[in-house]
C-alpha positions as CSV (number, residue, x, y, z in Angstrom):
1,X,13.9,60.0,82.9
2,X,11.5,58.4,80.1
3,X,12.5,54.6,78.5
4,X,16.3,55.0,80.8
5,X,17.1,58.2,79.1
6,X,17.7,61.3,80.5
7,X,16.0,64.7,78.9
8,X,17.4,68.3,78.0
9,X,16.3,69.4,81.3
10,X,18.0,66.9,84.0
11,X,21.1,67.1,81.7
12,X,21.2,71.1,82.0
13,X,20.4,70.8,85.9
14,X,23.4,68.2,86.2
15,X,25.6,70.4,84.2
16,X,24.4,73.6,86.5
17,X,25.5,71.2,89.5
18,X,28.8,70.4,88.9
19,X,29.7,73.9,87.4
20,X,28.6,75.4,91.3
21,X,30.7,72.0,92.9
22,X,34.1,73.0,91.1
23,X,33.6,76.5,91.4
24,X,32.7,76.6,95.1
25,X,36.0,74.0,96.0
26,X,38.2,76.3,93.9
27,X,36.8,79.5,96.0
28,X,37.5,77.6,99.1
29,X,41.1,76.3,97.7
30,X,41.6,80.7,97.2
31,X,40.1,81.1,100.5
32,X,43.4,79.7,102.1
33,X,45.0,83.0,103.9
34,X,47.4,80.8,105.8
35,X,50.0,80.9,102.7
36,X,52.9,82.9,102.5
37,X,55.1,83.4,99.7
38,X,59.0,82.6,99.8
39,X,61.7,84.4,97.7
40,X,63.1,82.7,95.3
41,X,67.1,83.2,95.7
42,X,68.6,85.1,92.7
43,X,71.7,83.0,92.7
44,X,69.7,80.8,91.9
45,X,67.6,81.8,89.5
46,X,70.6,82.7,87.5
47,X,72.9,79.6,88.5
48,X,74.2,77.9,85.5
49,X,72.5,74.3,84.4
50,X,73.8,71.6,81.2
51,X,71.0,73.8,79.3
52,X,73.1,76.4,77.2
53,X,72.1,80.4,78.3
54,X,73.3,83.6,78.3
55,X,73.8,83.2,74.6
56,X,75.3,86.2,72.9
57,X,76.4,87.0,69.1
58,X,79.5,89.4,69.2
59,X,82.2,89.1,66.0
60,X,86.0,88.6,66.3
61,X,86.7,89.4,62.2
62,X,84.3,90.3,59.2
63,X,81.2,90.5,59.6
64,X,80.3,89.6,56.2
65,X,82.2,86.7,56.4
66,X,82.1,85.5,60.1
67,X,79.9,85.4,63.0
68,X,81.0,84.7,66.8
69,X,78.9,83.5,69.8
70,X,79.3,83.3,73.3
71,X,76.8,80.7,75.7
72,X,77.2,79.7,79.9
73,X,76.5,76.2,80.9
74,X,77.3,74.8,84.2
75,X,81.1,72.6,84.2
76,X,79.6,69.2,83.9
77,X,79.9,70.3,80.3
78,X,82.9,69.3,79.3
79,X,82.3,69.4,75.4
80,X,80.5,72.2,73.5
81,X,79.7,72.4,70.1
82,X,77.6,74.6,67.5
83,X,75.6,73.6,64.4
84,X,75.2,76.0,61.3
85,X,73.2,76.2,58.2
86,X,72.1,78.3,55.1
87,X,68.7,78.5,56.8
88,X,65.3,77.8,54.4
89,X,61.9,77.3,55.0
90,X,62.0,73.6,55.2
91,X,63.5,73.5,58.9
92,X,64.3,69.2,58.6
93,X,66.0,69.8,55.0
94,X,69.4,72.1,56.7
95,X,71.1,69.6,57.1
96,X,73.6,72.3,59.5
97,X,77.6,71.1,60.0
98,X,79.0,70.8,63.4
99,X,81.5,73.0,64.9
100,X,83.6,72.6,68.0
101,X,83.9,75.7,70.4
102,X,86.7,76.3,72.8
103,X,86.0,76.4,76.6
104,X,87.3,78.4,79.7
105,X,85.8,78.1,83.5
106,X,85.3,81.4,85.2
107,X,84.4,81.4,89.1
108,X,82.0,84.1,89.8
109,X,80.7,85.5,93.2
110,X,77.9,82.8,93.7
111,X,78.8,80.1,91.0
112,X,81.4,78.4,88.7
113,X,80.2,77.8,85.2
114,X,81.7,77.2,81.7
115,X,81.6,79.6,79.2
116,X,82.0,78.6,75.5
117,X,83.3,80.4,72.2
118,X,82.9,79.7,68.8
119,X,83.7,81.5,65.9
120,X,81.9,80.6,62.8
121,X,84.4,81.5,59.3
122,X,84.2,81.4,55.7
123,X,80.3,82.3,55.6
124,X,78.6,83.8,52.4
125,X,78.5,87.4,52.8
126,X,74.4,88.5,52.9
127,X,73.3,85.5,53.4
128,X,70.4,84.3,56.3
129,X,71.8,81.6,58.5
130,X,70.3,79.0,61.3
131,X,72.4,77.9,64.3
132,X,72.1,76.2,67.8
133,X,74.3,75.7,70.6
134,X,74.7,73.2,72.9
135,X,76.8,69.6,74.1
136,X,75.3,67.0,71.4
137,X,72.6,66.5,73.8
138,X,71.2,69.6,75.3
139,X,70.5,72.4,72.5
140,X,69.0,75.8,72.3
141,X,66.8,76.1,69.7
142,X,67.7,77.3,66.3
143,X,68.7,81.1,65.7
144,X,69.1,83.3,63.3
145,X,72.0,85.5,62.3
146,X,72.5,87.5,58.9
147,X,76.0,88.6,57.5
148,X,76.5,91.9,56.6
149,X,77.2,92.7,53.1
150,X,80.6,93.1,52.1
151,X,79.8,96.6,49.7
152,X,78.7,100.0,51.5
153,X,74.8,99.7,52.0
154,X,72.6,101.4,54.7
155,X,72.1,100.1,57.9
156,X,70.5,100.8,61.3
157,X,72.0,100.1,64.8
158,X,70.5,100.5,68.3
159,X,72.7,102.7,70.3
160,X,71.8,102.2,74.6
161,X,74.2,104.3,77.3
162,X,74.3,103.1,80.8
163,X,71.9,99.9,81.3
164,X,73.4,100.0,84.9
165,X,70.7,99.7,87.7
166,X,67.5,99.0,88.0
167,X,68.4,96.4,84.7
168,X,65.2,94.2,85.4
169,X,62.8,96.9,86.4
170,X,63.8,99.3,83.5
171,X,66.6,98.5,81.2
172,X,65.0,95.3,80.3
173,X,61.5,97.6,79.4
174,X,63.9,100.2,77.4
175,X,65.6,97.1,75.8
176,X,62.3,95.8,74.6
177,X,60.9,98.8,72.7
178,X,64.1,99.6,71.2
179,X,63.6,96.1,69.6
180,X,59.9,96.7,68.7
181,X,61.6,100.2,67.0
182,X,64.0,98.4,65.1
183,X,63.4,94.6,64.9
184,X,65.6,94.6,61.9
185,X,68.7,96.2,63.6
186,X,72.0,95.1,62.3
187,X,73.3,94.9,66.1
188,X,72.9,96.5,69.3
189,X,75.7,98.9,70.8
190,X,76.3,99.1,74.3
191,X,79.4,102.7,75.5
192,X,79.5,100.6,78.8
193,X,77.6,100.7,82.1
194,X,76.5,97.6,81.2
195,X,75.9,96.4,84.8
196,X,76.4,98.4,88.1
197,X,78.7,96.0,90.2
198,X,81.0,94.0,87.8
199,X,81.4,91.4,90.1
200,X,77.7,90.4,91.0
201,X,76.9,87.4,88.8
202,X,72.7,88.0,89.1
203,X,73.3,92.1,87.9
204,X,74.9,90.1,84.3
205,X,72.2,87.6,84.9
206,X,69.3,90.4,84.8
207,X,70.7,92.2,81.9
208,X,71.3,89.0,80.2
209,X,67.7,88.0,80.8
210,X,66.3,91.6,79.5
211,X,67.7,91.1,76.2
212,X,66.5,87.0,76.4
213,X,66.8,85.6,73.0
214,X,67.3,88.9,71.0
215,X,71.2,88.6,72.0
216,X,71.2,85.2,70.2
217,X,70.0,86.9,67.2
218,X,71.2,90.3,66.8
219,X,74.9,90.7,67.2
220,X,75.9,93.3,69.9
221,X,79.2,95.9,70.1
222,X,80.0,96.5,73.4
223,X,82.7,99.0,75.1
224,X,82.9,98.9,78.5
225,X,82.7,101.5,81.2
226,X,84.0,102.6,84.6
227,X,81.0,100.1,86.2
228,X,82.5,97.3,84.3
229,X,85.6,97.6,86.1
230,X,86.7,97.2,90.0
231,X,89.6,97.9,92.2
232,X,91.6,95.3,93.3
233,X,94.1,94.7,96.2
234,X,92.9,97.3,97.7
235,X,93.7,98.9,101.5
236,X,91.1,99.0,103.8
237,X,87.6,101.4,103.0
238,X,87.6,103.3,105.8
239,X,90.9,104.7,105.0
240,X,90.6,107.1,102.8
241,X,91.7,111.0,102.7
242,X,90.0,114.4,101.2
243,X,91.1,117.5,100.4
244,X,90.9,121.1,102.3
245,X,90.5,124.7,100.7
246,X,94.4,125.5,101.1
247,X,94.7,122.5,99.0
248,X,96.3,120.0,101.5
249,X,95.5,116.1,101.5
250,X,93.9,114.9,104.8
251,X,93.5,111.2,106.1
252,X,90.4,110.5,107.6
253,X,88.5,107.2,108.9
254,X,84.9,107.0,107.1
255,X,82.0,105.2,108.3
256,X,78.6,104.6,105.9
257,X,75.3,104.0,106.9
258,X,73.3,103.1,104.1
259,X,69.1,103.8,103.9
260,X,67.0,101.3,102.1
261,X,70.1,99.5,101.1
262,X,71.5,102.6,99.6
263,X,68.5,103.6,97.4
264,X,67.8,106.2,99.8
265,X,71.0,107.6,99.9
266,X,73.8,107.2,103.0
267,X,74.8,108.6,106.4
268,X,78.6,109.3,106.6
269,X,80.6,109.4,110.1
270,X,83.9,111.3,109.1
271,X,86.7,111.2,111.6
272,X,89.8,113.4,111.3
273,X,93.5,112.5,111.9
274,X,93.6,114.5,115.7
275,X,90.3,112.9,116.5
276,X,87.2,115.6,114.9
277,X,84.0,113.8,114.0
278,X,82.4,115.3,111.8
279,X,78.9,114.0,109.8
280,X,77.6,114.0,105.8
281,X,74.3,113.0,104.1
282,X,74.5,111.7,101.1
283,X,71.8,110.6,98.4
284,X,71.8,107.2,96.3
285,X,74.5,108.7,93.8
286,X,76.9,110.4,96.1
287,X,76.0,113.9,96.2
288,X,76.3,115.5,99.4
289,X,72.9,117.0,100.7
290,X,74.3,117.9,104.3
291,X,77.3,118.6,105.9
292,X,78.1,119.7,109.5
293,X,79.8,122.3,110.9
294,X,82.4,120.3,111.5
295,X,83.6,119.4,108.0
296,X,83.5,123.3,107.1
297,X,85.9,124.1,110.4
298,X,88.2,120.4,109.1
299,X,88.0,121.2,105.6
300,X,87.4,125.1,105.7
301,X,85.1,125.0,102.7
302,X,81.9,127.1,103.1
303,X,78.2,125.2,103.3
304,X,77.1,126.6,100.2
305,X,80.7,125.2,98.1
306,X,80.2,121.8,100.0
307,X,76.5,120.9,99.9
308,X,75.3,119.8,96.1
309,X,78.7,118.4,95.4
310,X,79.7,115.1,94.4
311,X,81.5,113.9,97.4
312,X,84.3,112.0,95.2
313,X,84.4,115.4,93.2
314,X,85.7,118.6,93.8
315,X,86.1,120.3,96.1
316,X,86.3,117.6,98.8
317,X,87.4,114.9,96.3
318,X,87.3,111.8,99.0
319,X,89.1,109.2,97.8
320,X,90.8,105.9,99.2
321,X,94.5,106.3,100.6
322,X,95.4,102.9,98.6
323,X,92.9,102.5,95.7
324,X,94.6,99.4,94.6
325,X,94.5,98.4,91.3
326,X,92.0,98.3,88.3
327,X,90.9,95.4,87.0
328,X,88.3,94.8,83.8
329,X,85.2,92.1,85.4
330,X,86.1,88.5,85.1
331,X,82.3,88.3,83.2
332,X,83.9,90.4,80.0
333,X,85.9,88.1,78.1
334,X,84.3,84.7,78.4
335,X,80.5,86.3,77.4
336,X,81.7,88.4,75.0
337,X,84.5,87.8,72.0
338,X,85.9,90.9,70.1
339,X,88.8,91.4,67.7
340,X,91.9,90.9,69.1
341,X,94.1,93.8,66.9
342,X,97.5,94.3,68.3
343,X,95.9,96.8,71.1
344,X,97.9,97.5,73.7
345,X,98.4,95.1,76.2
346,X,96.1,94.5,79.1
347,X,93.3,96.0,76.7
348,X,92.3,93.9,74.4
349,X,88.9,92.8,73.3
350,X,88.3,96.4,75.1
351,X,90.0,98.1,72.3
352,X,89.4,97.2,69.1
353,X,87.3,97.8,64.8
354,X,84.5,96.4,63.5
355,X,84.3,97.4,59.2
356,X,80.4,97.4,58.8
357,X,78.8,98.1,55.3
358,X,81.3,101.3,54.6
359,X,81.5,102.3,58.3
360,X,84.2,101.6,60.8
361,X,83.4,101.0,64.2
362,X,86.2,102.3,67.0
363,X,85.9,100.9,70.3
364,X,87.8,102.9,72.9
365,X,88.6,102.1,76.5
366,X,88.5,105.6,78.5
367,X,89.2,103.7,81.9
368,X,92.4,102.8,81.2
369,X,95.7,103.6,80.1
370,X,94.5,106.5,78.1
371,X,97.8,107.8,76.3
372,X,98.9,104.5,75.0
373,X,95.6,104.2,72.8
374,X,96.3,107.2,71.0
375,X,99.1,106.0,68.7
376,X,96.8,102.8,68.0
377,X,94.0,105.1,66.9
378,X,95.8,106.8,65.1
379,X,96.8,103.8,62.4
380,X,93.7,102.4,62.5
381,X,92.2,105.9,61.5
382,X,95.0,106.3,58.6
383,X,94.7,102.7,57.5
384,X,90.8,103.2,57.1
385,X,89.2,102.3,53.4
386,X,85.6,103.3,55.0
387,X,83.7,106.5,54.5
388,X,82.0,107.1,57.4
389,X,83.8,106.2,61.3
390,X,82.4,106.3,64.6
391,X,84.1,106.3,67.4
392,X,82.6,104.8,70.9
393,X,83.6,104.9,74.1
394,X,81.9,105.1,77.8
395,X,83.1,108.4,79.4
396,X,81.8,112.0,77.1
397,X,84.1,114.3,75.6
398,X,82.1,117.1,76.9
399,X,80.1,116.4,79.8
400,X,76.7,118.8,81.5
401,X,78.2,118.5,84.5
402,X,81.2,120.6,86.0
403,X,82.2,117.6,88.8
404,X,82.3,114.9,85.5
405,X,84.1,116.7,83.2
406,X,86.4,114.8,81.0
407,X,89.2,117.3,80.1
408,X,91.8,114.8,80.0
409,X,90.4,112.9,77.1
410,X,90.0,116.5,75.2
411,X,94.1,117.1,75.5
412,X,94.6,113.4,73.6
């Protein structure tokens, strides 16, 4: 120090100093081996809050001239409301009107939330259009949303099959480069699977959360499938019966053992009317990938027509004694809002047109009540001013595999 001031080199060796000081107490803050991480609970990490989520733009009329949306909040919300807007560049200059959405409470396995509904109407066909959701208070930021025309004019769509399982691990990566692929998508259709178990509030919360904010902004068509459903009412699971080579119906008492909570497939423990035990192995999906000798003497089908079967296919076709009855998951109608267009009862919002840009869109329901859809497709087929219509729904036509095959929707 020369005249109380310091020079280049003190400065540089002070520096040098406290660089080594913070970096050796952060080394000894990592050093700490004695932590543990703790799960965080999934119901909790999807458990509903005043902040608006799960928002999802679906339509219930024209798409050129409306635009429907869907959002969860927890039930202190009493009062939920939407504000929309021609949108422009200067964000404090839209000036957006304010809408009032209707509300319904649905109880779900691990929480009870409010799900809103608001339909916006009268809109300017081809137009670009800003909205947010929320109570007043508490809003989501401002989306997007563009109408479609109301003349014939090319379009893309984003078609995804079975989301199902895995939803955060995969889906959620499959979602995401689909949208990279087509940012621009007019909406997103979904032939059902969306979710494995239809009553598990976190499997909608994960596939919720892989589409995030995209959902709020491009609209989505959604039929649902056989995972989207559940038996209700129903007798107890061990009960169930099978069926022999002579073709005869036998009760039995089943036992299952999953491995690695299923992933890895299940040990069965049959047991027969007069008191035969017999044994299957399963893998994650059902086939069967051993059987005793047992179930061949019970049943009297051979190894080789047993093993690489489904075992709720032929030829054993296990099945419940009382399957109870089906029911469409509570989730369906408060997060998503479809046409409602004189379909027959019990399936509506399941069933149902969307007229985009000269293409009709035909949602069918192929879990239920089959036969009485016909006659409804048929007038909405005959009273059709498009050119082009596509029809979706979850189960195929024609399916690779003998033990799925679909031959009942062929003789409609």
């Amino acid at each position: 120090m020369k005249n109380g001031c310091l020079n280049a080199t003190s400065l540089s060796l002070a520096f040098l100093g406290l660089c080594i000081a913070s970096e050796s107490f952060a080394h000894e803050h990592q050093a700490d081996t004695e932590w543990q991480p703790n799960e965080y609970s999934l119901a909790e990490a999807f458990a509903p809050t005043p902040l608006p989520d799960r928002v999802v733009l679906t339509w219930m009329g024209d798409p050129a001239r409306s635009q429907a949306v869907t959002w969860r909040t927890d039930t202190t919300v009493k009062r939920a409301v939407g504000e929309l807007a021609v949108a422009s560049a200067n964000g404090r200059a839209m000036n957006p009107a304010r809408f009032e959405a209707t509300t319904q409470e649905y109880a779900a396995d691990t929480n009870t939330a409010h799900y809103h509904t608001l339909n916006f109407v009268d809109l300017e066909p081809n137009t670009l259009y800003a909205y947010r959701v929320g109570d007043g208070v508490n809003w989501t930021e401002f989306f997007h949303f563009r109408t479609a025309s109301k003349r014939p004019k090319p379009f893309r769509f984003v078609y995804f099959g079975d989301a199902q399982n895995d939803v955060r691990t995969h889906w959620s990566r499959v979602f995401r480069e689909a949208f990279r692929d087509a940012p621009r998508a007019a909406f997103m259709l979904h032939a059902g699977d969306l979710i494995n178990r239809d009553t598990r509030d976190v499997e909608w919360g994960e596939w919720h959360g892989a589409a995030s904010w995209v959902n709020a902004t491009v609209p989505i068509i959604a039929t649902p499938g056989n995972h989207e459903y559940h038996r209700a009412r129903t007798g107890p699971a061990s009960e169930q019966f099978w069926t022999s080579k002579s073709g005869e119906t036998l009760p039995i008492i089943v036992e299952v053992s999953p491995k690695g909570d299923g992933l890895d497939g299940y040990d069965v423990r049959v047991t027969s009317a007069t008191g035969v035990v017999s044994s299957l192995t399963l893998d994650s999906m059902g086939k069967i990938l051993a059987a005793d000798r047992a179930v061949m003497e019970q049943t009297g089908f051979s190894a080789e027509e047993v093993v690489g079967s489904l075992s709720y296919g032929p030829p054993l076709q296990v099945r419940p004694r009382d399957p109870g009855t089906l029911e469409l998951s509570g989730h369906w109608r408060p997060q998503f809002a479809f046409p409602v267009q004189r379909a027959p009862k019990g399936l509506e919002e399941t069933v149902y047109y969307i007229d985009y840009q000269g293409t009709r869109f035909i949602s069918l329901n192929s879990n239920a009540d089959l036969e009485a859809q016909v006659p409804w497709l048929r007038r909405v087929l005959k009273d059709n001013p498009n050119r082009w219509t596509i029809l979706t729904f979850h189960h195929p036509v024609f399916s690779p595999a003998a033990e799925r095959d679909n031959a009942e929707l062929r003789k409609l």
